[in-house]
N, C-alpha and C positions, 0 to 999 in steps of 0.2 A: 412526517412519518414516524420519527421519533418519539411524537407526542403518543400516536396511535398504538406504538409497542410499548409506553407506558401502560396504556389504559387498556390493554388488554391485559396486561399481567396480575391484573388486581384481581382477575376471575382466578385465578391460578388453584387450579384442585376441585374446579368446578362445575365445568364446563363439559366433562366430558360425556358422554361420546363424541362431540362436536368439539373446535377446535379454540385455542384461544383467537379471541379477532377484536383490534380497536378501532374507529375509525374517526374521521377527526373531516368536518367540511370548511372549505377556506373561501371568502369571497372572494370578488374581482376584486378587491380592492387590498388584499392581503392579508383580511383579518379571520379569526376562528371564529365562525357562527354557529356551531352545533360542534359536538363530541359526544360519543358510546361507545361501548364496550357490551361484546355479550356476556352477560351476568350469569348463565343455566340454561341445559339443554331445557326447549319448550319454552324460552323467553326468549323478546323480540333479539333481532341478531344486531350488531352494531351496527350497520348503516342506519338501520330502522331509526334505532336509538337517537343517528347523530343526527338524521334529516328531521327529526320531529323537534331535536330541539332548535335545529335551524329556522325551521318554518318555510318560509316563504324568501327568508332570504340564501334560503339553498337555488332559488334561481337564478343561473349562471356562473353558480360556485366550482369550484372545484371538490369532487370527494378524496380525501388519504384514508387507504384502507389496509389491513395488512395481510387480508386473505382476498383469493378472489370472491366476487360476490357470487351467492348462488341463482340458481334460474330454475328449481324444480322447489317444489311441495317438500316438503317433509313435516316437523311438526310445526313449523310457520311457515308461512308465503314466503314464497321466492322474494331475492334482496332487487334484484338485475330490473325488472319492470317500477316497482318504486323508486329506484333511483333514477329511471326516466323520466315517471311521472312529477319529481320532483323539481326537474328540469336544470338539475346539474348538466354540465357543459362538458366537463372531464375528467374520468377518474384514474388516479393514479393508486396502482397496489404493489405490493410490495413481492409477491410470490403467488403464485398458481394453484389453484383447489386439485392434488390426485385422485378425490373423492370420484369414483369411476360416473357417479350421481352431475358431478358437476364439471370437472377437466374440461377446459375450454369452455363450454357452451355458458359460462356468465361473461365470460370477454364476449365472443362473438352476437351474443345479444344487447348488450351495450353499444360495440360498433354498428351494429344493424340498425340499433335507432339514431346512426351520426353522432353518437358521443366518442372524444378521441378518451384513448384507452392508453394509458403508459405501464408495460411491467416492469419489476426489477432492483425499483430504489430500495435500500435498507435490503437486499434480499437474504444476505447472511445472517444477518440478525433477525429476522424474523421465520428463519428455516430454523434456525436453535430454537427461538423462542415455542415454536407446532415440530418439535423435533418428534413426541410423540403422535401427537395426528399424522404427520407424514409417514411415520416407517407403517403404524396401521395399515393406512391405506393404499399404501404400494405393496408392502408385504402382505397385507392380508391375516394379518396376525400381531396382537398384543404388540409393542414395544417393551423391552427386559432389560430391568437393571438390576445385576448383580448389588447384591449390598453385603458387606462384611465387619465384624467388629475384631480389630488384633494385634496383637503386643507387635512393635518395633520388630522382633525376631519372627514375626511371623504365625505366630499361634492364636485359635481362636478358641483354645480351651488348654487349661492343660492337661496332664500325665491322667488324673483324676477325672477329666471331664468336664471341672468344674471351670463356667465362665463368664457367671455374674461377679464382681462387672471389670472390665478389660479396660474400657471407658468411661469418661463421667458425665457430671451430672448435663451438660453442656452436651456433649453429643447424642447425647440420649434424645433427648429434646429434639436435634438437628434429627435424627433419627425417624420420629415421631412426624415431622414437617416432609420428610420423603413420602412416608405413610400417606398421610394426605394428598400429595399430586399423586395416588395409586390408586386404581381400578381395582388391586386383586394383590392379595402378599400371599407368596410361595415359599414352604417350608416342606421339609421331609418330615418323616414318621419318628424317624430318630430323635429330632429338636422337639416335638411333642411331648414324646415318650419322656425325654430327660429332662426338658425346663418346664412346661407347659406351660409356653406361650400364651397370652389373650388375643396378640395380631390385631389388635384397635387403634384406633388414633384416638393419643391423648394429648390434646393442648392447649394452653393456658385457656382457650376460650372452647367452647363445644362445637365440635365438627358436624355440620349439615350432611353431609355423604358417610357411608358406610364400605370403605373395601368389603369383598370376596375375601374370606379367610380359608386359605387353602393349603390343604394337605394332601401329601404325595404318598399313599399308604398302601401299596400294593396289596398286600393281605390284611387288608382291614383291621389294623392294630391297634388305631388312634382309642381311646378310652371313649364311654359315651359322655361322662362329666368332664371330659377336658375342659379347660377353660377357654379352648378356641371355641367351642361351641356353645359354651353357656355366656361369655364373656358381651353376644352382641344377638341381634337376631339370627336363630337358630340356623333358618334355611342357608342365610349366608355363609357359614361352611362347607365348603365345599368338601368329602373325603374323594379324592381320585383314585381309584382301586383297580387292580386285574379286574379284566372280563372275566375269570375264570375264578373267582370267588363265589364259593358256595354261599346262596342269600342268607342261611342261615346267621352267617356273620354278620351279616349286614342291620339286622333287625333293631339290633339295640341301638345302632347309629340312627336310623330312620328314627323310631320311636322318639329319641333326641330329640326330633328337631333339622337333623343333617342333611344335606342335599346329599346321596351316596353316587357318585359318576363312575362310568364303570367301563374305562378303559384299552385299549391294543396299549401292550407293550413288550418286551425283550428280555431276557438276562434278568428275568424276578422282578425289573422296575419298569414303572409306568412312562409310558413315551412322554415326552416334554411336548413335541410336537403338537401329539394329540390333546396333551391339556391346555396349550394356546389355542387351538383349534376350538376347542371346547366353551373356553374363556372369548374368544372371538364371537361368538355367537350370542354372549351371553353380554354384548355391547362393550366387553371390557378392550380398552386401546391401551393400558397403560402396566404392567404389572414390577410388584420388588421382587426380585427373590432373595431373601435373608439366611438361603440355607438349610441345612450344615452342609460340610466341604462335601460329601457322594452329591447333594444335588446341585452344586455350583458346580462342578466335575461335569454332569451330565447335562446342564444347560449351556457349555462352555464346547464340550463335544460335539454336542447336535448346531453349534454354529448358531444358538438363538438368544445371545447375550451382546446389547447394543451399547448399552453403557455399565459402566463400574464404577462404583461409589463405595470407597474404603476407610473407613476411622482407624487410624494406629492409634493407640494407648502409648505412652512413655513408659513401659515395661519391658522385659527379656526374663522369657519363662524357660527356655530349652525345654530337653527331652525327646526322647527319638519316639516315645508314643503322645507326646502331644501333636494334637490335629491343625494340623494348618486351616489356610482359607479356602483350599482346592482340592480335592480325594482324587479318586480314580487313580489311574494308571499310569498319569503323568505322560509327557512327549518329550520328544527331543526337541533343547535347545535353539533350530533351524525352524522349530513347526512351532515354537509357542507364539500363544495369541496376545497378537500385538496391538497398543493403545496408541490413538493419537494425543493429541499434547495436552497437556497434565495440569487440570486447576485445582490448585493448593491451598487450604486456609488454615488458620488454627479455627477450631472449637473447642475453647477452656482450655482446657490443660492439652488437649487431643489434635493432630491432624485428622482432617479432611480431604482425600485426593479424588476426583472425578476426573474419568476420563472416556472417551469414545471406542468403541472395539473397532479396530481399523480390517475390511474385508480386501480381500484382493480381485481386483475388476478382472472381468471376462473380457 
């Protein structure tokens, strides 16, 4: 199983809307006769992969797999009937499909042909590993991580505004690698307006996928030349605007190139809700949001921030109007939202902190 959550992570940033999945067949006799991994959605799924390289000597084998297997159509054949026909003996998987499409019915049709089914091995390693396919698909909406870049004191700009660069050249990069496992980067109008972002992934080698570059711009402020929009293909900009913007506005952003979404929201800004919502539909399972602190504030509020990933710089900038990593209104001390346990690296000169946003069970 081990092997299998190797070899699924080499898809990592690629797979998506579909989930990472390795899988690994073991003879009777204890040896690896076949291993795959799904490579992209619309390509064969790993079992496919591990049984073909088996062949024939997948009869009587055992399958290790890390997701369950599926039993409906989508855009290849169900996994569940192949790995009958292949005349594996027993499969052992690591975690269960919430995929409302598949939950249960690939175990129960595996048992139904007399193959013994074991779940559960590896299963916390391999719940991190589909952490975002899972929260998708129970929540029904994108999984969200916060991302921030900020001095030791807590600042993500200073007095000025100004906050290229807080970080170097090393997290930047790490930075860019988040990018990549992302569906969809989340910014406000504000971060637009002041740095103008490009929102691309740029890494040593050229990125096959393309994020959703998206903007939270309630009165349609974003510039038509921004560089989020010209920077990749156009439509992939997303501007999310008030419902209640005159089209006028909006013209010059179409005319762009810009996908213009045109939103319910509250208090002058667009509901977060509603733009996962949006982005859910639009297959994205996975989104960053980069900011600035009003909309990490406002994704932190609405209770839709599952993980946090924070670069500190070896800096201390003060000042009572430089902007932190968080805006809004702030809470009390007893109500702030709390992490579970804290994985720490250096990046070059720089910390790295991730951590889980811990919910309180019903």
């Amino acid at each position: 199983m081990r092997r299998a959550l190797e070899l699924a992570e080499r898809a990592r940033g690629l797979t998506s809307p579909n989930p990472l999945v390795g899988a690994v067949v073991v003879s009777g006799e204890g040896q690896i006769v076949g291993e795959g991994f799904h490579a992209a959605a619309g390509r064969p799924h790993a079992e496919i992969e591990a049984l073909a390289a088996a062949g024939d000597r997948a009869r009587g084998a055992t399958l290790y797999v890390t997701l369950e297997p599926c039993a409906h159509h989508g855009r290849t054949p169900p996994c569940a009937p192949a790995i009958v026909a292949a005349g594996i003996r027993r499969v052992v998987t690591a975690i269960g499909d919430p995929n409302p499409l598949v939950s249960g019915r690939g175990f129960e049709a595996l048992r139904a042909a007399g193959l013994e089914v074991t779940v559960g091995l590896l299963e916390r390693e391999a719940a991190q590993q589909n952490r975002v396919f899972l929260t998708a698909m129970r929540e029904r909406r994108p999984h969200v991580t916060l991302k921030a870049a900020m001095t030791l004191d807590g600042k993500i700009a200073d007095s000025h505004g100004a906050s290229q660069w807080i970080t170097g050249e090393a997290a930047r990069r790490e930075a860019h690698r988040l990018r990549s496992e992302s569906d969809a980067i989340i910014v406000g109008v504000g971060t637009v307006l002041r740095d103008d972002p490009r929102l691309t992934v740029r890494l040593p080698r050229e990125w096959p996928r393309e994020p959703y570059r998206v903007v939270l711009d309630t009165e349609a402020r974003t510039p038509p030349a921004a560089r989020l929009i010209t920077a990749g293909t156009a439509a992939r900009a997303l501007i999310a605007v008030a419902a209640s913007v005159p089209p006028a506005r909006l013209r010059q952003l179409e005319a762009a190139g810009a996908t213009v979404v045109r939103l319910p929201g509250g208090d002058g800004r667009v509901d977060p809700g509603a733009v996962l919502a949006d982005l859910f539909a639009r297959e994205v399972r996975s989104v960053l949001v980069e900011g600035g602190a009003e909309v990490h504030a406002a994704f932190l509020d609405a209770g839709l921030v599952d993980r946090v990933a924070v670069f500190i710089g070896p800096r201390l900038l003060g000042g009572r109007d430089a902007l932190s990593a968080v805006g809004g209104a702030g809470r009390a001390l007893k109500e702030a939202v709390r992490l579970g346990e804290l994985a720490v690296r250096r990046v070059g000169d720089d910390l790295l902190i991730e951590a889980e946003v811990l919910r309180e069970r019903a």
